[in-house]
GUBADO-87618 format. One record per residue: residue in one letter; x, y, z of N, C-alpha, C, O in turn. Coordinates in nm, 3 decimals. Layout:
// residues N
+---------+---------+---------+---------+---------+---------+---------+---------+---------+---------+---------+---------+---------+
! residuo !     n_X !     n_Y !     n_Z !    ca_X !    ca_Y !    ca_Z !     c_X !     c_Y !     c_Z !     o_X !     o_Y !     o_Z !
+---------+---------+---------+---------+---------+---------+---------+---------+---------+---------+---------+---------+---------+
!       A !       X !       Y !       Z !       X !       Y !       Z !       X !       Y !       Z !       X !       Y !       Z !
...
+---------+---------+---------+---------+---------+---------+---------+---------+---------+---------+---------+---------+---------+
This chain:
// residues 140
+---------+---------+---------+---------+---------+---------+---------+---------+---------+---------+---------+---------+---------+
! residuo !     n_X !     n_Y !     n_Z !    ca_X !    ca_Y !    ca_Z !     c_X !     c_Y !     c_Z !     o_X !     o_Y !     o_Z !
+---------+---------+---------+---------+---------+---------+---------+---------+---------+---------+---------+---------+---------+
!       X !  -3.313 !   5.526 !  -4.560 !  -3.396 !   5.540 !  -4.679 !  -3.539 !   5.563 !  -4.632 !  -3.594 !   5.496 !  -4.545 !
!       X !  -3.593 !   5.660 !  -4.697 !  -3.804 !   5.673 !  -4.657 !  -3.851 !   5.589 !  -4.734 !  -3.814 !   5.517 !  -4.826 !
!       X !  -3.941 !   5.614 !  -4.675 !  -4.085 !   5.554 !  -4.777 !  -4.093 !   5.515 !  -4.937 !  -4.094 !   5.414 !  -5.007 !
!       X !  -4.095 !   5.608 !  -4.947 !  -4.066 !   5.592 !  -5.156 !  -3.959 !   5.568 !  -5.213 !  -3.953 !   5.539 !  -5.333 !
!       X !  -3.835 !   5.578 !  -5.117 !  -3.690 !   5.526 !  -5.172 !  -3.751 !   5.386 !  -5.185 !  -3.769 !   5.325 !  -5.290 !
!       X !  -3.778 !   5.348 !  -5.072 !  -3.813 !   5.136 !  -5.031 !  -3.903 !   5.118 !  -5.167 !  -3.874 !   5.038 !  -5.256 !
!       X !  -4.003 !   5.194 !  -5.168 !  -4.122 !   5.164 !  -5.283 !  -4.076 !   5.175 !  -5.387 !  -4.106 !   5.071 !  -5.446 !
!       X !  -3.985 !   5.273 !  -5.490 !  -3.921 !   5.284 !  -5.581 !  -3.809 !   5.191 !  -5.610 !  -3.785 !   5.185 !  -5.731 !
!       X !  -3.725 !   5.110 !  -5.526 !  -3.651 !   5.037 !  -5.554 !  -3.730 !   4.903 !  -5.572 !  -3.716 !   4.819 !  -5.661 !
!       X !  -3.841 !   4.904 !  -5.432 !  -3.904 !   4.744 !  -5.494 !  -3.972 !   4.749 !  -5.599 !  -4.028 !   4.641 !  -5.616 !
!       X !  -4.007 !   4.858 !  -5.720 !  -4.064 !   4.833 !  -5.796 !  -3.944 !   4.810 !  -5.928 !  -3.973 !   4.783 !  -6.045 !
!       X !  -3.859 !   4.822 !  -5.895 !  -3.698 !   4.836 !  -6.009 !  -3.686 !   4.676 !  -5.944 !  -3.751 !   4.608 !  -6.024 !
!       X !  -3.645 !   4.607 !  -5.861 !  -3.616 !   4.501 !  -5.809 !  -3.738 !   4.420 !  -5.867 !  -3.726 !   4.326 !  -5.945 !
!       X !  -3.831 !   4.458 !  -5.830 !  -3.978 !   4.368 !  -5.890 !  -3.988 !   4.375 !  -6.033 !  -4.068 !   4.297 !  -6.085 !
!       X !  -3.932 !   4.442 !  -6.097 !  -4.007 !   4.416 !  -6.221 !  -3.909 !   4.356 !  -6.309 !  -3.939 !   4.283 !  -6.403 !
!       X !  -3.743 !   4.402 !  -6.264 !  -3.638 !   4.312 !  -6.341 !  -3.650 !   4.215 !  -6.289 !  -3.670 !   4.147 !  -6.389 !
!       X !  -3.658 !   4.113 !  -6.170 !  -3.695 !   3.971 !  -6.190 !  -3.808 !   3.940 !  -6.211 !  -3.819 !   3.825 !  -6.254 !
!       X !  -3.911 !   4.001 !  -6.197 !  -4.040 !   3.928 !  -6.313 !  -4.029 !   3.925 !  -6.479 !  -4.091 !   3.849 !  -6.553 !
!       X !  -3.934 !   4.027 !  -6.520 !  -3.890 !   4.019 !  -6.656 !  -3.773 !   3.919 !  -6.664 !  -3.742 !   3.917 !  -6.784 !
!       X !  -3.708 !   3.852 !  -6.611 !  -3.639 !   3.775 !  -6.676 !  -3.681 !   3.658 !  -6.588 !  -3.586 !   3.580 !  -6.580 !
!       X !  -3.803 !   3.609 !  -6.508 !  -3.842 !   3.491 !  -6.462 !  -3.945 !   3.474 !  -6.590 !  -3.976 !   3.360 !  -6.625 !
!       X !  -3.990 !   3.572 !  -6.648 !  -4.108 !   3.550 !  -6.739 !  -4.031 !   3.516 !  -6.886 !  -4.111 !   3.493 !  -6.977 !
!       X !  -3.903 !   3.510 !  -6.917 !  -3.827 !   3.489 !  -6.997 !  -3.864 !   3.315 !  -7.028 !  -3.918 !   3.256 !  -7.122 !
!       X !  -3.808 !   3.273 !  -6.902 !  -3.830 !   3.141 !  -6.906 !  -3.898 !   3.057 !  -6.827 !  -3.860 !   2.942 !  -6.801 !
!       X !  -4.019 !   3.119 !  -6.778 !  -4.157 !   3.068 !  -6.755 !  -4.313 !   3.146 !  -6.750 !  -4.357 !   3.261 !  -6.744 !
!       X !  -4.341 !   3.069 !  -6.753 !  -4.505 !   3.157 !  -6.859 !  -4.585 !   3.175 !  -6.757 !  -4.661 !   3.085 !  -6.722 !
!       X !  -4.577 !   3.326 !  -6.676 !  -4.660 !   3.386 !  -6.580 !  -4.756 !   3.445 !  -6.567 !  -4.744 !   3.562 !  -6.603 !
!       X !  -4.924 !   3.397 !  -6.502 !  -5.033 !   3.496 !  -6.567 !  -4.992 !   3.632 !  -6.552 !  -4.911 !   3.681 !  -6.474 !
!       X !  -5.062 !   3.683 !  -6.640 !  -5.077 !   3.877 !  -6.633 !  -5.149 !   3.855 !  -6.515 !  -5.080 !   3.920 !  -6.436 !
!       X !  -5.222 !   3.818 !  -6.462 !  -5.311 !   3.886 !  -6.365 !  -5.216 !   3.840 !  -6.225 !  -5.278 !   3.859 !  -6.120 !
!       X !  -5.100 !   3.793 !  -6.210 !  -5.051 !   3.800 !  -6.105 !  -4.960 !   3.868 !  -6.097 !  -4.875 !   3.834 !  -6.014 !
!       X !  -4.935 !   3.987 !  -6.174 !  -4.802 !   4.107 !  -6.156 !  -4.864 !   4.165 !  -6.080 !  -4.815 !   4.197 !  -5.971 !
!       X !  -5.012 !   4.199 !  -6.119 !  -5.068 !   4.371 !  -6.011 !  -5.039 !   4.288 !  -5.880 !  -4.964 !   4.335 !  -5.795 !
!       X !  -5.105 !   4.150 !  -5.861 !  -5.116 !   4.118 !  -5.728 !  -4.947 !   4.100 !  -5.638 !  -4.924 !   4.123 !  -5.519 !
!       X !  -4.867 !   4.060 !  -5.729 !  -4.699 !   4.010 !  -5.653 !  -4.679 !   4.135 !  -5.662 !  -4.637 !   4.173 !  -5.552 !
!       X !  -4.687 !   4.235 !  -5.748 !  -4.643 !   4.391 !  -5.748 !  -4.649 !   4.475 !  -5.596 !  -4.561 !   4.531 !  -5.530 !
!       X !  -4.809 !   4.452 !  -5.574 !  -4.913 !   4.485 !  -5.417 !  -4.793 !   4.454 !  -5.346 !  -4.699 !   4.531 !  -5.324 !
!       X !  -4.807 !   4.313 !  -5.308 !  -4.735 !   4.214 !  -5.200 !  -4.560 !   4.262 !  -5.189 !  -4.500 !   4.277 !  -5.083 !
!       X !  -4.504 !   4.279 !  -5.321 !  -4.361 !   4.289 !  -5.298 !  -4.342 !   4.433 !  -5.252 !  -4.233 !   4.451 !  -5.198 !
!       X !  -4.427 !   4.545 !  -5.261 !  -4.442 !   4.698 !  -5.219 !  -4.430 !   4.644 !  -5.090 !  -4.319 !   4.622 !  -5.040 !
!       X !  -4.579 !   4.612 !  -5.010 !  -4.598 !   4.639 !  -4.901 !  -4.495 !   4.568 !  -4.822 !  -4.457 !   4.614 !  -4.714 !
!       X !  -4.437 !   4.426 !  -4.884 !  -4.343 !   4.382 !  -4.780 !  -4.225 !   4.488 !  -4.783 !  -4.149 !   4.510 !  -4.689 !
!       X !  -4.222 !   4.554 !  -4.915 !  -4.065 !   4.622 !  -4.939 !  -4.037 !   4.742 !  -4.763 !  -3.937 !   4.774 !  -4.699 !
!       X !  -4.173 !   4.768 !  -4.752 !  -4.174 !   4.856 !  -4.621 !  -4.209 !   4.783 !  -4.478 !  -4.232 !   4.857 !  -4.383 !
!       X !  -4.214 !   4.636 !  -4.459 !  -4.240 !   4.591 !  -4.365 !  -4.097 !   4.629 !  -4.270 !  -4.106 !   4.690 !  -4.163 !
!       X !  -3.954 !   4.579 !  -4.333 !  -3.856 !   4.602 !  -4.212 !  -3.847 !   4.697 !  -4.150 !  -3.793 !   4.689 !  -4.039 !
!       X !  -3.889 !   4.802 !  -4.191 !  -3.924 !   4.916 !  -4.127 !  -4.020 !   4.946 !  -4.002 !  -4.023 !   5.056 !  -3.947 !
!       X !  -4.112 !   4.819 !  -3.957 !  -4.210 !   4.834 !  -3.836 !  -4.151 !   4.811 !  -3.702 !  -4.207 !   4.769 !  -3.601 !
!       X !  -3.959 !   4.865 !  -3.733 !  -3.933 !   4.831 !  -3.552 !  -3.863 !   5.015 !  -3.560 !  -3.772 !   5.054 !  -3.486 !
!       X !  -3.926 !   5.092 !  -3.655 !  -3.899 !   5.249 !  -3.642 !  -3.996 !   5.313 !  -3.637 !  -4.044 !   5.335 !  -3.749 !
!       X !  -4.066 !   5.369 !  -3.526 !  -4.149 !   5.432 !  -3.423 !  -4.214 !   5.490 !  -3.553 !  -4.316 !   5.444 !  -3.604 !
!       X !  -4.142 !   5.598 !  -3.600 !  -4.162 !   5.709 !  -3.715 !  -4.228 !   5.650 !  -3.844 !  -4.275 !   5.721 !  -3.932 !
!       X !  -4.227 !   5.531 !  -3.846 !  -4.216 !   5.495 !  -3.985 !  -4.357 !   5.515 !  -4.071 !  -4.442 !   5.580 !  -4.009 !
!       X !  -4.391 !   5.475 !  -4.190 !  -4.511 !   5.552 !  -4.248 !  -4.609 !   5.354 !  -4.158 !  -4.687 !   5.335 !  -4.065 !
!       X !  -4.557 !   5.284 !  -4.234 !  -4.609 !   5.093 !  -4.194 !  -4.639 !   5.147 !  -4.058 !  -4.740 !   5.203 !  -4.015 !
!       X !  -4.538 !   5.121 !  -4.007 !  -4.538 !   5.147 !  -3.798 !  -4.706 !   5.237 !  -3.788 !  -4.802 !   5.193 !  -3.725 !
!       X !  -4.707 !   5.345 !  -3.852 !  -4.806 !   5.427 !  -3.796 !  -4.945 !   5.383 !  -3.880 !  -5.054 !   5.430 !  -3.848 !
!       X !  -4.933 !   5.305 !  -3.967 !  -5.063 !   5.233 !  -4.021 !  -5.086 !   5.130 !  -3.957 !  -5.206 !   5.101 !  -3.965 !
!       X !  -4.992 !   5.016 !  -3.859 !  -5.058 !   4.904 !  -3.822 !  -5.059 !   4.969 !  -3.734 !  -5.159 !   4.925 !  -3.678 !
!       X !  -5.020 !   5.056 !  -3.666 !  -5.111 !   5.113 !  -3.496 !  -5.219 !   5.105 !  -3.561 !  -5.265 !   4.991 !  -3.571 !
!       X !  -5.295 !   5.216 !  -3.625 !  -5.412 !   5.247 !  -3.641 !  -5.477 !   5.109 !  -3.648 !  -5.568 !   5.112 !  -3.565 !
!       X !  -5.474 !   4.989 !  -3.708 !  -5.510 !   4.840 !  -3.718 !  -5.535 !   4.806 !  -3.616 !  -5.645 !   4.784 !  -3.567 !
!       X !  -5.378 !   4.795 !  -3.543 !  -5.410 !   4.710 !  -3.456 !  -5.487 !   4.745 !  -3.335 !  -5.517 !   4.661 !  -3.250 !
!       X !  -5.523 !   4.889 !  -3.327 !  -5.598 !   4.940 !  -3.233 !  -5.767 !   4.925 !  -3.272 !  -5.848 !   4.903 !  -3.182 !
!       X !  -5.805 !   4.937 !  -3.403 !  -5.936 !   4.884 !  -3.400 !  -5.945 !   4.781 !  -3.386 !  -6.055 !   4.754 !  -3.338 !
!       X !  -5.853 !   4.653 !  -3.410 !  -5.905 !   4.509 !  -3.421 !  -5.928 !   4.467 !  -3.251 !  -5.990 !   4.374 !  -3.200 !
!       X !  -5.845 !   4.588 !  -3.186 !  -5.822 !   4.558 !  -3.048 !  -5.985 !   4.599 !  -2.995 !  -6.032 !   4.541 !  -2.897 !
!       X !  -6.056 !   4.693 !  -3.061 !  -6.168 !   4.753 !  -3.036 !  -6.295 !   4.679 !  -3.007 !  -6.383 !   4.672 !  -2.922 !
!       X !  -6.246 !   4.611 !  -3.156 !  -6.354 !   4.538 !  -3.214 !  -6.358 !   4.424 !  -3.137 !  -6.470 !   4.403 !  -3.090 !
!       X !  -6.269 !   4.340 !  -3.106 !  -6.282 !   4.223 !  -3.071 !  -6.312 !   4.241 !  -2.900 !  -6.375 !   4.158 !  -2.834 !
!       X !  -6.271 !   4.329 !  -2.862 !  -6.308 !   4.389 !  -2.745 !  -6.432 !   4.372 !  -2.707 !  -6.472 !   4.312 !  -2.607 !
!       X !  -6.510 !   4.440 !  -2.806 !  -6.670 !   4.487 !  -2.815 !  -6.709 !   4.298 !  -2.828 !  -6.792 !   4.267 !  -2.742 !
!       X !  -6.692 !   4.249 !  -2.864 !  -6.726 !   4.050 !  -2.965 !  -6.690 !   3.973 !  -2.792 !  -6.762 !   3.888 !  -2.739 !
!       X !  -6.558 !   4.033 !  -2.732 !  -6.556 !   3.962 !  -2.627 !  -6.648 !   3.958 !  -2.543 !  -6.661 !   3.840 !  -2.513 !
!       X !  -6.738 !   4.036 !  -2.473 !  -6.836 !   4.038 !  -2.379 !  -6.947 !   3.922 !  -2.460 !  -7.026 !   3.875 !  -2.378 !
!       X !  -6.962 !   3.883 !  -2.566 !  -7.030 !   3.796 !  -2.603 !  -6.942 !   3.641 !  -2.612 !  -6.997 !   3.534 !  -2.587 !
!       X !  -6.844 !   3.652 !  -2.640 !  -6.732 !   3.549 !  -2.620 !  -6.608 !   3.571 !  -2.572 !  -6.530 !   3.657 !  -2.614 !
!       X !  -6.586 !   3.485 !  -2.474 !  -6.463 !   3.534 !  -2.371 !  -6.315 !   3.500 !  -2.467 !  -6.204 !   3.549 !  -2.450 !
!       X !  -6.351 !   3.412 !  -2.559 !  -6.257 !   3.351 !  -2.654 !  -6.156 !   3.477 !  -2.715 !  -6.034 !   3.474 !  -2.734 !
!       X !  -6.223 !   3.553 !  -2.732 !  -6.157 !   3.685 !  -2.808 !  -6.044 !   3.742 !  -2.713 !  -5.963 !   3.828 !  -2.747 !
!       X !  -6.049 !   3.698 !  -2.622 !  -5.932 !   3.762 !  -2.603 !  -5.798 !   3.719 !  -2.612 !  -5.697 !   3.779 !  -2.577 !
!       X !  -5.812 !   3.580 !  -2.677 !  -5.673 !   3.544 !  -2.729 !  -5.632 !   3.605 !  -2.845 !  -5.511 !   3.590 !  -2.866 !
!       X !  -5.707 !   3.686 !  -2.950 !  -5.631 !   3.709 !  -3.018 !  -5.616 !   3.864 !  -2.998 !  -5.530 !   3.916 !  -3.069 !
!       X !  -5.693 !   3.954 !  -2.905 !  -5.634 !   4.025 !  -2.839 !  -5.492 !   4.046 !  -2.771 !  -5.434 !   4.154 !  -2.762 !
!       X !  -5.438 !   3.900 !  -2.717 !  -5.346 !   3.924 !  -2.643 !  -5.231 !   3.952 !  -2.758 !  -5.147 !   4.042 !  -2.757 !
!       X !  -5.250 !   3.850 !  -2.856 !  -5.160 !   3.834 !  -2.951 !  -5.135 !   3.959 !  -3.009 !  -5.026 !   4.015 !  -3.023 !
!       X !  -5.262 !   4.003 !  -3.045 !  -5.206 !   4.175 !  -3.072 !  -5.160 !   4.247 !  -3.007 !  -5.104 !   4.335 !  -3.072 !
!       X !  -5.155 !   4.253 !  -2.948 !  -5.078 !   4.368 !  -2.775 !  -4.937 !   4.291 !  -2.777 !  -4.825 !   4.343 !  -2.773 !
!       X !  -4.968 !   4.154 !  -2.782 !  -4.769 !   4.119 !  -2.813 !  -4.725 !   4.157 !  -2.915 !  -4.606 !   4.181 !  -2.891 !
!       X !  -4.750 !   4.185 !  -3.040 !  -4.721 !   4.191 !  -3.148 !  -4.647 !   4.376 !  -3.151 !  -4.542 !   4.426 !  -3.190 !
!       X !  -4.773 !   4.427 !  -3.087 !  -4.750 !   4.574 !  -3.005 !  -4.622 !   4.608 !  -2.922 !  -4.531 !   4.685 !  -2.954 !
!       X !  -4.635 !   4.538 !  -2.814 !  -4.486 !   4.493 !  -2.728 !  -4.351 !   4.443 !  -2.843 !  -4.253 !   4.511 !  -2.869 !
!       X !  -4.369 !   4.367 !  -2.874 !  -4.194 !   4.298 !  -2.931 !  -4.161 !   4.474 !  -3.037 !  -4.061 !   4.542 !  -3.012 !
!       X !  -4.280 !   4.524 !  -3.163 !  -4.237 !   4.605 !  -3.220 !  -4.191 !   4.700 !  -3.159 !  -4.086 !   4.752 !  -3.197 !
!       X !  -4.275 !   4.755 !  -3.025 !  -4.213 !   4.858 !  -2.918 !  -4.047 !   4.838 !  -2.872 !  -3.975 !   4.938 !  -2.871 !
!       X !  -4.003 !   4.726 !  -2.840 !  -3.900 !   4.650 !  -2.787 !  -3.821 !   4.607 !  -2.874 !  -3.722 !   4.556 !  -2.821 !
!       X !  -3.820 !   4.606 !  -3.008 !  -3.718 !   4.602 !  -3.096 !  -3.630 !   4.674 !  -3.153 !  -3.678 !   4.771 !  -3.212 !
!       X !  -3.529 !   4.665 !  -3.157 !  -3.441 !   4.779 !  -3.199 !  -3.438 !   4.803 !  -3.345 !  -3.437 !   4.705 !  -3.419 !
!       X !  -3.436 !   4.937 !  -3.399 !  -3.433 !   4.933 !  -3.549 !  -3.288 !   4.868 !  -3.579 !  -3.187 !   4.868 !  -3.508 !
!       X !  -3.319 !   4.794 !  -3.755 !  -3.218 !   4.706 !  -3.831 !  -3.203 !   4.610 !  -3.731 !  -3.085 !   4.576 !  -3.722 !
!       X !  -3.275 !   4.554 !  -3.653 !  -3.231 !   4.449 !  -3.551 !  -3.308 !   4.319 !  -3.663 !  -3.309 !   4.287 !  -3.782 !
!       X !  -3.364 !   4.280 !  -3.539 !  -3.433 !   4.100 !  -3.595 !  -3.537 !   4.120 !  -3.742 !  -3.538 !   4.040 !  -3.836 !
!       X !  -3.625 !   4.253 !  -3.733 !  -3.660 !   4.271 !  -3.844 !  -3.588 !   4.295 !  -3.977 !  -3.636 !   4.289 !  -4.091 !
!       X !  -3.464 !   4.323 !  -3.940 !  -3.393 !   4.323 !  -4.067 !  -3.288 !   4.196 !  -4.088 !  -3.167 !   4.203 !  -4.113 !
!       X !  -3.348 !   4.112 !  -4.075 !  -3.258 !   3.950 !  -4.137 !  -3.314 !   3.892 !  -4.240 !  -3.401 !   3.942 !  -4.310 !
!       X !  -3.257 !   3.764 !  -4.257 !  -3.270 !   3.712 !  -4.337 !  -3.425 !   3.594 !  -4.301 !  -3.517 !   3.539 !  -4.362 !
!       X !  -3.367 !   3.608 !  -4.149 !  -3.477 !   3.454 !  -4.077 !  -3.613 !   3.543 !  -4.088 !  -3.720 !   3.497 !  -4.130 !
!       X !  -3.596 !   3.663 !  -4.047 !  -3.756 !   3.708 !  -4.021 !  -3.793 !   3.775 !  -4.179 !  -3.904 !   3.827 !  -4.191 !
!       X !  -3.700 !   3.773 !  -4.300 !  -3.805 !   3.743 !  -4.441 !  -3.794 !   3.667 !  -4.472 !  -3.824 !   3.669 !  -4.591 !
!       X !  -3.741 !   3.501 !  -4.417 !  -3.836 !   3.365 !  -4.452 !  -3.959 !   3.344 !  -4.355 !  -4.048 !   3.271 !  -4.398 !
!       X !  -3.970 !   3.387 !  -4.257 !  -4.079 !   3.352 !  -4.137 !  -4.215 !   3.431 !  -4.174 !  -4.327 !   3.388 !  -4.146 !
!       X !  -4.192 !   3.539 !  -4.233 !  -4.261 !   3.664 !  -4.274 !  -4.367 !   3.622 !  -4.392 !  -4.489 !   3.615 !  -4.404 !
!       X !  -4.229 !   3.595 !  -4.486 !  -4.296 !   3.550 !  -4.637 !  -4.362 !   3.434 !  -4.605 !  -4.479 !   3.442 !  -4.640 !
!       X !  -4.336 !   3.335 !  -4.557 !  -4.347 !   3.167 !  -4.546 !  -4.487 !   3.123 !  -4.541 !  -4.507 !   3.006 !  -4.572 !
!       X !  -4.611 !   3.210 !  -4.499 !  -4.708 !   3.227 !  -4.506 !  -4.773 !   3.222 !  -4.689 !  -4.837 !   3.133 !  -4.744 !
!       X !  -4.740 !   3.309 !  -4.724 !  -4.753 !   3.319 !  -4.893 !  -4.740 !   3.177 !  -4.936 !  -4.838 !   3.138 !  -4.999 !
!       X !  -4.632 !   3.076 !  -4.917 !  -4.601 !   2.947 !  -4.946 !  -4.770 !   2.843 !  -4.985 !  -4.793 !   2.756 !  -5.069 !
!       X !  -4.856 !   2.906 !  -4.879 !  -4.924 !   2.802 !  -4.910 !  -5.108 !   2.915 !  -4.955 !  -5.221 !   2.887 !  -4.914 !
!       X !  -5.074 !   3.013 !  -5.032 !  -5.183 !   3.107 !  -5.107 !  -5.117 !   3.027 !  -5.267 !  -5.176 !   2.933 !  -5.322 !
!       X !  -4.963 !   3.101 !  -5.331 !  -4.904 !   3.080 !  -5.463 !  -4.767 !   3.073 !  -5.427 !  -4.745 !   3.132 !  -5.322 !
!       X !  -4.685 !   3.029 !  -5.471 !  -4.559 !   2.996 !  -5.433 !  -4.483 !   3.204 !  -5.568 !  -4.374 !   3.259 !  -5.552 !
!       X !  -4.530 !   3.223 !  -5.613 !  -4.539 !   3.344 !  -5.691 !  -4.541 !   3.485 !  -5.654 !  -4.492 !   3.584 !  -5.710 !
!       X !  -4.638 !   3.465 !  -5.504 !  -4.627 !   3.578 !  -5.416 !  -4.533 !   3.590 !  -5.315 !  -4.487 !   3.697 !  -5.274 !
!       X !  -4.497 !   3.449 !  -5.264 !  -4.390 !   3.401 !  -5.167 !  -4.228 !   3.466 !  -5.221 !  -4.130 !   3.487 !  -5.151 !
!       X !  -4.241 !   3.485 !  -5.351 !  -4.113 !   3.536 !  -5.406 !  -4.135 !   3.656 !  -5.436 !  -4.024 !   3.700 !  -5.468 !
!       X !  -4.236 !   3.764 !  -5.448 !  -4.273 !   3.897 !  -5.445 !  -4.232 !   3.945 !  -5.315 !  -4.171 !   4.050 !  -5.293 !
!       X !  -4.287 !   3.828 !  -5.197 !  -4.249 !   3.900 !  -5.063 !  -4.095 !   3.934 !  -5.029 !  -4.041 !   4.032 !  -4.978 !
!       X !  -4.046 !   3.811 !  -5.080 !  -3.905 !   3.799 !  -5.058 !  -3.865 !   3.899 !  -5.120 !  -3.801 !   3.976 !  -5.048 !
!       X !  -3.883 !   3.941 !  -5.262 !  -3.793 !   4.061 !  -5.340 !  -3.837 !   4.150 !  -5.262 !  -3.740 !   4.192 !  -5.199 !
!       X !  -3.957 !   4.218 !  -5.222 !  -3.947 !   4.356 !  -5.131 !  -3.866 !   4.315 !  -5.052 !  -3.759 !   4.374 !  -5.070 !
!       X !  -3.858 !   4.222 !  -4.947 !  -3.792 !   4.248 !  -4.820 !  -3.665 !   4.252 !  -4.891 !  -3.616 !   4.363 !  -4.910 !
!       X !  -3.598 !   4.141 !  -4.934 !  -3.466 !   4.174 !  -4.987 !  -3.420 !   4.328 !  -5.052 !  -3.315 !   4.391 !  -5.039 !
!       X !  -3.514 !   4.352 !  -5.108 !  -3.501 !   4.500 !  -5.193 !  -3.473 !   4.600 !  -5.088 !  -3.377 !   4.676 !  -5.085 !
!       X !  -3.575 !   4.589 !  -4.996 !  -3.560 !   4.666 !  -4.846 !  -3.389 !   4.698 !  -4.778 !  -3.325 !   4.800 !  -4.753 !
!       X !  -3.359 !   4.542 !  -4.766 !  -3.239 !   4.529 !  -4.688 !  -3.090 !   4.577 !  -4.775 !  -2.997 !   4.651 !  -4.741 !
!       X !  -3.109 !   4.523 !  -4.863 !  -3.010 !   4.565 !  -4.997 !  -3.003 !   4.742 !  -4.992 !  -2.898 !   4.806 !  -4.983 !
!       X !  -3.128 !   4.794 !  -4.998 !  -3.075 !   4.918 !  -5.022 !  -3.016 !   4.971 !  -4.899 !  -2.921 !   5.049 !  -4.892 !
!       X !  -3.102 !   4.907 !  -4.775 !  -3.008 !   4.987 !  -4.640 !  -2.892 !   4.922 !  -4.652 !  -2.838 !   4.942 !  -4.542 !
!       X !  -2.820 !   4.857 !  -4.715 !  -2.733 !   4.852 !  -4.671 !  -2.616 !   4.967 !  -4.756 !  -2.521 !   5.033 !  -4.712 !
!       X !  -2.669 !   4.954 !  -4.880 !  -2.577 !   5.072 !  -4.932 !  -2.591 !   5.218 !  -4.870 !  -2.519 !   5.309 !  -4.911 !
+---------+---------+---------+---------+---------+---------+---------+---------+---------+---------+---------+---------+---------+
């Protein structure tokens, strides 16, 4: 599946369970645009262990300035380069992963989402429906 298959289904997946979670509990309006955001962009995260992918070729571009930047911050603090390293691993494992491998489970969209847990427990389940939405459709 591309790009807009993933995005088009998480928005069919996202919006029938926000319509029948909002059935029987009373959800601000102003947190659809935001779980909407969140359940998109995760809907294309399993996708960052395929070289090609549209995600894959946006966090290069990221992770190569943050690598820049902090680069440039290190000669003033040697500290920076821990989270340098972390990015260059982060670089490595995606290089080294096989597509539909570890990125496509179940453990790495609780480990993924699990973060959200402590912003709204609201977005934590946006993340989950993209990724699930993600995996569901590869599998058909």
């Amino acid at each position: 599946m591309n790009k807009l298959g993933h995005l088009f289904f998480g928005i069919v997946f996202f919006t029938i369970i926000y319509y029948l979670a909002s059935l029987y509990y009373e959800i601000r309006p102003e947190y659809f645009i935001i779980s909407l955001i969140i359940c998109l962009i995760y809907s294309l995260i399993p996708d960052l262990d395929k070289q090609d992918s549209w995600i894959k070729k946006k966090l290069d571009i990221i992770i190569f300035y943050c690598i820049l930047i902090l680069g440039i911050f290190y000669f003033s603090n040697p500290d920076f380069i821990y989270p340098i390293i972390i990015l260059l691993g982060v670089e490595i494992i995606l290089l080294t992963t096989k597509h539909r491998g570890f990125l496509h489970s179940f453990a790495f969209a609780i480990l993924i989402s699990a973060p959200l847990l402590f912003v709204n427990y609201i977005y934590f389940g946006a993340a989950i429906i993209g990724i699930f939405s993600h995996l569901l459709i590869d599998k058909l």
